[in-house]
BAFI-431838 format. One record per residue (C-alpha): residue in one letter; z, y, x. Coordinates in steps of 0.1 Angstrom, whole numbers, plus 5000, padded with zeros to 4 digits. Layout:
# BAFI-431838
AZYX;...
# end
This chain:
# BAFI-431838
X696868848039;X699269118031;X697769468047;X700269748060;X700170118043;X697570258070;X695169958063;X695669988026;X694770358032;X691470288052;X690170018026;X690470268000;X688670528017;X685670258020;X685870167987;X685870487965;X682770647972;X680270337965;X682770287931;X682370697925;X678670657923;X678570347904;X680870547881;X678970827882;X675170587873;X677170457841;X678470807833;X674570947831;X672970607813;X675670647787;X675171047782;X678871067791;X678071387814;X677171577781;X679771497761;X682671717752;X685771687779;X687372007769;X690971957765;X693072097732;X694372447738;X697372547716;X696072737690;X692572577689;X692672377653;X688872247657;X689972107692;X693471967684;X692471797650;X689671577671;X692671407688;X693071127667;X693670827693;X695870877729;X696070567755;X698970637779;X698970337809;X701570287825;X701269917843;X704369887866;X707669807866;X710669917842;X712170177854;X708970347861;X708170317828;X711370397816;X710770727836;X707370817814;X709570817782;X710071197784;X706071257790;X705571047760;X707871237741;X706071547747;X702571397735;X704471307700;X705271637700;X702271817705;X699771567688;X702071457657;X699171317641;X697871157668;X698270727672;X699870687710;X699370347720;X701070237754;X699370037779;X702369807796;X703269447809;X705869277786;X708969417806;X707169777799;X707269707765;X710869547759;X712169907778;X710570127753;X710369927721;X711570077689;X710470397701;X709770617676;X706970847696;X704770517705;X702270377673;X701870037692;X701669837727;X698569667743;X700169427766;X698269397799;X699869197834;X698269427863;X697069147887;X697469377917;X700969497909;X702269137899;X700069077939;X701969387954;X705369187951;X704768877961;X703268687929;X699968427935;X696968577916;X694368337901;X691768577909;X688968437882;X691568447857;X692468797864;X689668887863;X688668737828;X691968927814;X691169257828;X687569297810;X689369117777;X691469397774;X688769657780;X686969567757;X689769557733;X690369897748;X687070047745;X686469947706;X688970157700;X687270457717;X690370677725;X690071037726;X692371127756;X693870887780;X696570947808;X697070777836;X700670847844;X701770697879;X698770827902;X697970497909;X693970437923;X693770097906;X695370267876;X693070507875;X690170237876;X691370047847;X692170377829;X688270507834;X687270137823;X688670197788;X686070467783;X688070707766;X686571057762;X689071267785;X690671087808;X693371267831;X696071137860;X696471247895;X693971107921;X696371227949;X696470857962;X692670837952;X690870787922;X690371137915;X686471167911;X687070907878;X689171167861;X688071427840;X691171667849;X693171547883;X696971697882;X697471817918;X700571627933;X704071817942;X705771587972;X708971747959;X708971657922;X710871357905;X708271117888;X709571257851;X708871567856;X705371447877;X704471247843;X705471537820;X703271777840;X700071567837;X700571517802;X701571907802;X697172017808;X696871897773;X698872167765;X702271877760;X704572147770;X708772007766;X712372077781;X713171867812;X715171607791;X716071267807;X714770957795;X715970787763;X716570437754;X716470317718;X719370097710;X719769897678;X723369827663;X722469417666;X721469457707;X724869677710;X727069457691;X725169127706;X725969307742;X729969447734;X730569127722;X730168977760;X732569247772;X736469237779;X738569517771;X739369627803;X739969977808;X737170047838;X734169787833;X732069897865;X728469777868;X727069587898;X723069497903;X722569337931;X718769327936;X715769547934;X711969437929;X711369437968;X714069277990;X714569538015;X715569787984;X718569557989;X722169628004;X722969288020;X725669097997;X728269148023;X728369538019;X728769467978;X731469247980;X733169448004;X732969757981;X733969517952;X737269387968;X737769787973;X737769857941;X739569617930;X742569657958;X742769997945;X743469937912;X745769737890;X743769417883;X743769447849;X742569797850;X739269757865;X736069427856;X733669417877;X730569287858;X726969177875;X724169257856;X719969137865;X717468897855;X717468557863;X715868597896;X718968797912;X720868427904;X721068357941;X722568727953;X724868677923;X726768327937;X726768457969;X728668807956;X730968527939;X731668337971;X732768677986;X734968847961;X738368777954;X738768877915;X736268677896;X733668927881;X732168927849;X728668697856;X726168837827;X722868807853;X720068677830;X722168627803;X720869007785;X717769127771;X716969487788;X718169697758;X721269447758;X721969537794;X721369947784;X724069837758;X726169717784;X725969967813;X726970227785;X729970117780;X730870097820;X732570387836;X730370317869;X727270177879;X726570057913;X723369917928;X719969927947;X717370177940;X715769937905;X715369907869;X718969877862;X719670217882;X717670417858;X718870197821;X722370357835;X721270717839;X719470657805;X722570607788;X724670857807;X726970667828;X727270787862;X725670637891;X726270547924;X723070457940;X720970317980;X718170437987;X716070288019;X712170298015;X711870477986;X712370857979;X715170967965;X713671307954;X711371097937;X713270797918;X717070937918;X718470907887;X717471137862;X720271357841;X723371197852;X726271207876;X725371047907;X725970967945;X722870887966;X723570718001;X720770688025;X720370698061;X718370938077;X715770758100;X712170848108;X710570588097;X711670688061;X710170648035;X707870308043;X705670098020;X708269888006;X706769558023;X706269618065;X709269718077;X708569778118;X711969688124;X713869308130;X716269408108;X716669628073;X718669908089;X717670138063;X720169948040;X722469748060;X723370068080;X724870198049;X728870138049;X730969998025;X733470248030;X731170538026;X730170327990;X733670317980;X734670697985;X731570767962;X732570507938;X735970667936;X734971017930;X732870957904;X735470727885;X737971027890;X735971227871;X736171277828;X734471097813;X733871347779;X730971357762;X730471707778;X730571547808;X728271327802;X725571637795;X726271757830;X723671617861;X725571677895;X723871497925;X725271467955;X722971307986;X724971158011;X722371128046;X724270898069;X723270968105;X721170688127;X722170518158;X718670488169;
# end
């Protein structure tokens, strides 16, 4: 049975104070409550030199972890002899591999988040996988953890590891597990909401976007799959929750645009995605008269980083893809329909946001109250193309490349 945000709210709210206590019972039989939670203060060499082990967790999807990469960054910084270790699934760890600022990756598929979108859950074997990797977790004994989403389930598993500090932001609960809970700004993008909590442990950086480590073999493998057309502009069709989705129609029409305005040979389109976007991706072939460039599921994700940085454009849903473009500078034109844009724009590059400005905005990503997606379908092709254009008239110089400019666009509701 799949429960709407307000029921999801009331559960929790049942549920946290009988877990707090049992928290609180193991916390006193294992003398936790009189052991030393102080966190490092620069300066302080007795404080800073007992950091010898970091967990970060960050279970969810790619771009979200892609999106931690400057937080990380920091904690290489400030702990350089310090072993990071990153708690991801396997998509989590292809994103961020060959990263210089991580030691190593426990791989761990969250039950509930693989639940939250749609995927069947043997609940025993969940189960058995979760305490595995606690255990493996907890021989380790980690001397700070973070928790960087501000996720209540997150939080549990992070307290289960039994590291010796562990801090997050219980702003969606979970806060009473945390030994230091980082107060939550509505207003603040998720890099720089990751950087602050990893910022109490005295992780101070510059607001830097986050990087993507390519090799030479994933960007030849990737060029090699290209054409040399002058204007290679990206297209992702899907996003992890269908109604992140502009219908297929609206693409295709924004596709022929492009292409209409343009010498044919000036300008590819190329689709990029996994193998589950195959279906959007025939249908976008069906309605599009120049054939595009069909790479979906054919790239690893650090082939399709490789990819998107050689397009002058990307266009697509509010996903993983959106964020591997800002990554590697190229300039984004971008939906956004239940999620937040001040939260999950693209970070550090040019960009044009489209949304439409209705009250039931921002929703849970699953319950939409009404028949059909007008968050997304509202959006018009011809508003999509005018972005797409302005972008593509601009330089593309490595200076320009440095610059972030984002421009919101709020279309105005019927309703």
């Amino acid at each position: 049975m799949k429960l709407n945000a307000w029921q999801k709210r009331a559960m929790l709210k049942m549920v946290e104070p009988p877990l707090w206590l049992a928290y609180l019972g193991y916390r006193l039989l294992s003398l936790d409550l009189f052991r030393d939670h102080r966190l490092p203060k620069a300066g302080d060499e007795a404080l800073d030199s007992a950091i010898k082990k970091i967990l970060v967790v960050r279970l969810d999807t790619i771009g979200d972890v892609l999106l931690s990469e400057p937080a990380i960054a920091a904690l290489r910084q400030r702990f350089p002899r310090a072993r990071i270790d990153l708690v991801v699934n396997g998509r989590g760890q292809e994103v961020l591999s060959g990263n210089p600022n991580i030691d190593s990756f426990v791989l761990y598929e969250a039950p509930w988040h693989a639940a939250w979108r749609g995927k069947r859950v043997d609940r025993r074997r969940a189960f058995l996988e979760f305490w595995r990797v606690v255990r493996r977790l907890r021989h380790e004994h980690y001397d700070l953890a973070f928790e960087l989403r501000g996720d209540f389930r997150d939080i549990v598993f992070t307290a289960a590891t039994g590291a010796r500090i562990k801090e997050g932001s219980g702003w969606r609960g979970g806060s009473l597990l945390l030994h230091y809970d980082v107060p939550f700004d509505k207003a603040e993008h998720r890099v720089d909401f990751a950087r602050r909590i990893v910022a109490a442990a005295g992780a101070m950086a510059e607001s830097t976007p986050p990087k993507i480590h390519i090799t030479d073999d994933e960007r030849t493998s990737a060029h090699q799959k290209l054409p040399k057309a002058a204007y290679l502009i990206a297209f992702h069709l899907g996003a992890g929750f269908p109604n992140k989705c502009l219908p297929i129609e609206k693409f295709a029409q924004v596709a022929n645009g492009l292409c209409d305005r343009a010498k044919s040979a000036e300008r590819q389109i190329v689709v990029i995605g996994g193998p589950e976007d195959r279906g959007l991706v025939e249908d976008f072939k069906r309605k599009v008269f120049a054939e595009p460039l069909d790479l979906v599921g054919k790239l690893s994700i650090k082939e399709t980083a490789a990819v998107l940085e050689r397009c002058q454009l990307f266009i697509g849903n509010d996903s993983g893809p959106m964020h591997l473009a800002a990554a590697v500078g190229t300039p984004v034109v971008a939906f956004f329909g239940p999620s937040e844009p001040q939260h999950y724009r693209p970070y550090g590059v040019e960009q044009r946001l489209l949304e439409v400005d209705l009250p039931c905005r921002p929703c849970d990503h699953v319950h939409c109250v009404h028949e059909e997606n007008i968050c997304m379908s509202s959006i018009s092709a011809e508003d999509i193309l005018a972005a797409a254009e302005e972008l593509l008239s601009l330089k593309r110089t490595a200076a320009d490349r440095a610059i972030s400019s984002v421009i919101s666009v709020t279309l105005e509701s019927n309703l």
